[in-house]
C-alpha positions as CSV (number, residue, x, y, z in Angstrom):
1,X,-16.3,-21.1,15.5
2,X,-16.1,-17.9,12.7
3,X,-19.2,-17.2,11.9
4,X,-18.3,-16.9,8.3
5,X,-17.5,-20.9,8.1
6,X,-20.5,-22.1,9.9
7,X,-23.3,-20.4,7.2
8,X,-25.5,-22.2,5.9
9,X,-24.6,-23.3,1.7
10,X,-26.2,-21.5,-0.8
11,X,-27.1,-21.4,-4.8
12,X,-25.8,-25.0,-5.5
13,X,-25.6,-25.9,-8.8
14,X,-22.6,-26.8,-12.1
15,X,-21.2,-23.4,-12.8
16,X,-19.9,-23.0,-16.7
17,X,-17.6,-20.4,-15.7
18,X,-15.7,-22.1,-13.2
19,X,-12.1,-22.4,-13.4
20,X,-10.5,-25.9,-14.0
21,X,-9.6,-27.7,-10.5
22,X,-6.3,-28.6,-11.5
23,X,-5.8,-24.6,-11.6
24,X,-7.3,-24.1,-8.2
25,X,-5.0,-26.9,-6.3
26,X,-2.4,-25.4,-8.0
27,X,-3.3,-22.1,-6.9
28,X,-3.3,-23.4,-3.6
29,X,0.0,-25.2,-4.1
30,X,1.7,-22.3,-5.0
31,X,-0.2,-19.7,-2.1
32,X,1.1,-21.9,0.8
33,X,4.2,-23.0,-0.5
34,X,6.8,-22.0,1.6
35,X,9.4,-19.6,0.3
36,X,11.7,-19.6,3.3
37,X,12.8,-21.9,6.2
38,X,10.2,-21.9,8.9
39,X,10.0,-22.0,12.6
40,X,7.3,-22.2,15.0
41,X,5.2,-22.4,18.1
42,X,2.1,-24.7,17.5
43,X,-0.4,-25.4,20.5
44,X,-2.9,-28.3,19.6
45,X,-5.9,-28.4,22.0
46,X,-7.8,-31.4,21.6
47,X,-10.9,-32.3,23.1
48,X,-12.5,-35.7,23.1
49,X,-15.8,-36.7,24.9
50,X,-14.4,-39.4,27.0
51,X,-11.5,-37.8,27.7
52,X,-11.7,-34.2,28.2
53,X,-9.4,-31.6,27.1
54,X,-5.7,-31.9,26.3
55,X,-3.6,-29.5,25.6
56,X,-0.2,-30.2,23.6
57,X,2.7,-27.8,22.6
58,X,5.8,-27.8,20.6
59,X,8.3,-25.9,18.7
60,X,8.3,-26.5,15.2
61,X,10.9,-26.2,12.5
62,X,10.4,-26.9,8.9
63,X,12.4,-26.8,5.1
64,X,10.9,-28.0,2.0
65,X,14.2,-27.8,-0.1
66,X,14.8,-31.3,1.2
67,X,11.6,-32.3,3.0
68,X,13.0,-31.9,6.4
69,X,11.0,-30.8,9.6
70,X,11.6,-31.4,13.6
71,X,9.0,-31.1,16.2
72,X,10.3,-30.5,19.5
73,X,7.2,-31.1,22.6
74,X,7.7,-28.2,25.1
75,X,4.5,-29.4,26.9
76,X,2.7,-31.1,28.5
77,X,5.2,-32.3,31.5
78,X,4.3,-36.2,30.4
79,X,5.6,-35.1,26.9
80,X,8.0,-32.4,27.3
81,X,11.7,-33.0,26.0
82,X,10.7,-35.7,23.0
83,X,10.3,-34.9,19.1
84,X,10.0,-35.3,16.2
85,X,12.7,-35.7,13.3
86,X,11.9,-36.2,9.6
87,X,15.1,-35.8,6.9
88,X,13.8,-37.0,3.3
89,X,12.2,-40.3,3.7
90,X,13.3,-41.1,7.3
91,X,11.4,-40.2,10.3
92,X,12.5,-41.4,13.5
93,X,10.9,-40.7,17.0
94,X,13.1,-39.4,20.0
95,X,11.6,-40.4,23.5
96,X,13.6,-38.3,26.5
97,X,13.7,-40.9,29.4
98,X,15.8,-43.6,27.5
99,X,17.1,-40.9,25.1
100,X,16.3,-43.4,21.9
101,X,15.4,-42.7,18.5
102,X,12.8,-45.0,16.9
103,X,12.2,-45.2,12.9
104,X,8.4,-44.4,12.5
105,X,6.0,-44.2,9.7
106,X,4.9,-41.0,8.8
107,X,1.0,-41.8,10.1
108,X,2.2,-41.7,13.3
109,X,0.3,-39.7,16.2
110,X,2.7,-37.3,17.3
111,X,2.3,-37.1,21.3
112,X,-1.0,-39.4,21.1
113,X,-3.1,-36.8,19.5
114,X,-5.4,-37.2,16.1
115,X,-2.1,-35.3,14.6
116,X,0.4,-37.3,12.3
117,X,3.5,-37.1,11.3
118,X,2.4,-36.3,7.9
119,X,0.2,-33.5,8.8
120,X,3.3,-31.8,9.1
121,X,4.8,-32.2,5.8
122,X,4.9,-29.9,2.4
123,X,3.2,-31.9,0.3
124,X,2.2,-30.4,-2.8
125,X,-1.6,-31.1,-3.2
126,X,-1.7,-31.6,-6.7
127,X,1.0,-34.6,-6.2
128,X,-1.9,-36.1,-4.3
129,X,-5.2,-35.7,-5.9
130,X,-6.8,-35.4,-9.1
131,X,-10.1,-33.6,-10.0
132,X,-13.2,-36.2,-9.6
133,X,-16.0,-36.1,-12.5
134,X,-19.8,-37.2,-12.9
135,X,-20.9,-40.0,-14.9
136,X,-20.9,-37.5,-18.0
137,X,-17.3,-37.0,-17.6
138,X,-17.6,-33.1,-15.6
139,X,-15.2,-32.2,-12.9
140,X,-17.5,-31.7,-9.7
141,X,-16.9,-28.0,-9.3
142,X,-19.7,-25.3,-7.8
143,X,-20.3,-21.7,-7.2
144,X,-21.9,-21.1,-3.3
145,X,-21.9,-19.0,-0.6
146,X,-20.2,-20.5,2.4
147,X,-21.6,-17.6,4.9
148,X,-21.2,-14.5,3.1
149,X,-18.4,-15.6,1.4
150,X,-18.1,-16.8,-2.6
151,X,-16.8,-20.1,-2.7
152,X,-15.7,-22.6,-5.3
153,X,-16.9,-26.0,-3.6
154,X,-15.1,-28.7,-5.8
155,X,-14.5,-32.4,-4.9
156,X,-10.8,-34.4,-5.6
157,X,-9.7,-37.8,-5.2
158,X,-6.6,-39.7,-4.4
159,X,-4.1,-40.3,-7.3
160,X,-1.3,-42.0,-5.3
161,X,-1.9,-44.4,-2.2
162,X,-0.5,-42.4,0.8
163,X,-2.6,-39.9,1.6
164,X,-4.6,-39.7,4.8
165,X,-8.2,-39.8,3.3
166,X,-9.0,-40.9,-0.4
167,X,-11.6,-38.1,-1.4
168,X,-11.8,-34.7,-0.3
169,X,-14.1,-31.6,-1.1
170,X,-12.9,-28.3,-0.5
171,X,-14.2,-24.7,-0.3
172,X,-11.8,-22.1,-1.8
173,X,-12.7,-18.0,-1.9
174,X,-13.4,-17.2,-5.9
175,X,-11.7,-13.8,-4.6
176,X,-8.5,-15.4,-3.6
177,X,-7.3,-18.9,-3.5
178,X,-7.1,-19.9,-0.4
179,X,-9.1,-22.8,1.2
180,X,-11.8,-21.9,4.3
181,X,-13.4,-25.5,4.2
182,X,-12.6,-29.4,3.4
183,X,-14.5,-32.4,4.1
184,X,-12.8,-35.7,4.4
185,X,-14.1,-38.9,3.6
186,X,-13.4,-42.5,3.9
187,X,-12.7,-45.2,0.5
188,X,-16.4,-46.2,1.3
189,X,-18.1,-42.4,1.0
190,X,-18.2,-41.7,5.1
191,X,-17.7,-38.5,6.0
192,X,-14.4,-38.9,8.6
193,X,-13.6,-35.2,9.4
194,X,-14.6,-31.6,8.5
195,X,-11.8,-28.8,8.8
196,X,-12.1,-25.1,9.1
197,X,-9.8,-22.3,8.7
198,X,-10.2,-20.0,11.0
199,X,-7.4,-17.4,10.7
200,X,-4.3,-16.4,8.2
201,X,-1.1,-14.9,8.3
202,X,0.9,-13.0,5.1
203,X,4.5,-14.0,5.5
204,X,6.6,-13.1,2.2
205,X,3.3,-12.8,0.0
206,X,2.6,-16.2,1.2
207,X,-1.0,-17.4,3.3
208,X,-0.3,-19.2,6.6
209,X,-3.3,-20.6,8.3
210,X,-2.8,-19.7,12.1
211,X,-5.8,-21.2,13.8
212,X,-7.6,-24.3,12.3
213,X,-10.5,-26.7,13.7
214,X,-10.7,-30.1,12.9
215,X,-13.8,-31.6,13.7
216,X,-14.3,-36.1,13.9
217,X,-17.4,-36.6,12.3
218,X,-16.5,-40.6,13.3
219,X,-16.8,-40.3,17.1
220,X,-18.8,-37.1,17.7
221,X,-18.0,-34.6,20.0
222,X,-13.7,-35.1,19.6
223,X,-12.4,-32.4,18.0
224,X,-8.8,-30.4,18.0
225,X,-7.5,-26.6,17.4
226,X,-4.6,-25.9,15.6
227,X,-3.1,-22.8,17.0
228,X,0.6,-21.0,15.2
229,X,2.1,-18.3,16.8
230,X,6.0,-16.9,16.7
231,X,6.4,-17.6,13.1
232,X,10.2,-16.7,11.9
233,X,11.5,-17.5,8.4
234,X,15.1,-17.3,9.4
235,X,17.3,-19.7,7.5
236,X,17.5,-22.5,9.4
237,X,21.1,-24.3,10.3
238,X,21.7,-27.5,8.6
239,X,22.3,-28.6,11.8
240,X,18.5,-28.6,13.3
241,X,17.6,-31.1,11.5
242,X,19.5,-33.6,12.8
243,X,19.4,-36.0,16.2
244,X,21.9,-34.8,17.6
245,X,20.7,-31.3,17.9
246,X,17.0,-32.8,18.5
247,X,18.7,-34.7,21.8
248,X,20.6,-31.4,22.5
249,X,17.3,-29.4,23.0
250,X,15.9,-31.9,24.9
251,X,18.9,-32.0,28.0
């Protein structure tokens, strides 16, 4: 794990010059937000103590102008030919040995891993969640050190019912928005899962995270890496994201 994530917090504490939270999820908002179609290769290697290690791969195509994405598995051999295919609200499953398309929800696992369908999506974050206060009525919003790095740690929670965790607490660089840290936690205060990332990429003045670890604090020892590699922002067809060209790649 980066060093730089796995420091120990420092110099807790309210700060009075910290910016607003709205801001800072809308500076996050607008650093990811894609400003072009996008295609990639993703390689999720998740490890789980009973299990062992499992390695999944896919192609990965994605536009936000109408919330479309399709996730094509290239590997393993158990998975390789089905996908993925969300267009607005719908999002259907396409399994290669009966060459079917199921309608799924979007918290589906997505080749029986810890990732969802919704993991995958462009949500805006400040859609989701809302700044959370104290009793006196003060967004919960610090200056640390996360390792050698200035951080705003602030804490949100859930304004609309579909989201994967109701509370979150993220670290963000005071330097530059963009998030190293978030902590996710259950309705009942738990803490479910811990995510770091690891690595960016600048693609049209725009922050891609490129390697991410998510870490169950539930069931110790399972935990998964994100890895993104072969990014293009070639305008996509309109015809990718449809089943027909999902079953296409798949012959």
């Amino acid at each position: 794990m980066n060093k730089l994530l796995t420091g120990v917090l420092l110099a807790a504490g309210v700060s009075f010059g910290a910016p607003p939270i709205d801001s800072l999820l809308s500076g996050l908002d607008e650093l990811y937000r894609q400003v072009s179609d996008i295609k990639a290769e993703v390689t999720l290697t998740q490890q789980k103590t009973d299990q062992g290690a499992k390695k999944l791969e896919m192609i990965y195509y994605r536009r936000d102008s109408d919330k479309s994405f399709l996730i094509f598995m290239t590997g393993p051999e158990a998975e390789k030919g089905n996908g993925y295919l969300r267009v607005g609200d719908n999002f259907w499953m396409y399994r290669k040995n009966t060459r079917t398309f199921q309608h799924i929800n979007r918290d589906e696992s997505i080749g029986g891993s810890d990732a969802h369908g919704d993991d995958f999506e462009g949500r805006l974050l400040t859609e989701m969640y809302e700044p959370a206060v104290d009793e006196n009525g003060k967004e919960k919003i610090t200056e640390e050190m996360l390792g050698k790095i200035p951080v705003y740690r602030f804490e949100v929670k859930a304004k609309v019912n579909d989201v994967d965790y109701p509370k979150k607490v993220y670290w963000v660089r005071k330097d530059q928005t963009v998030m190293l840290k978030e902590a996710a936690y259950s309705a009942s205060g738990s803490l479910m899962q811990t995510a770091y990332f690891l690595s960016f990429t600048k693609i049209k003045g725009r922050l891609i995270p490129v390697k991410q670890l998510f870490v169950d604090e539930f069931e110790k020892g399972n935990k998964t890496i994100v890895e993104i590699a072969g990014i293009s922002t070639k305008k996509l067809d309109d015809e990718v994201f449809t089943k027909a060209y999902l079953e296409n790649l798949s012959k």
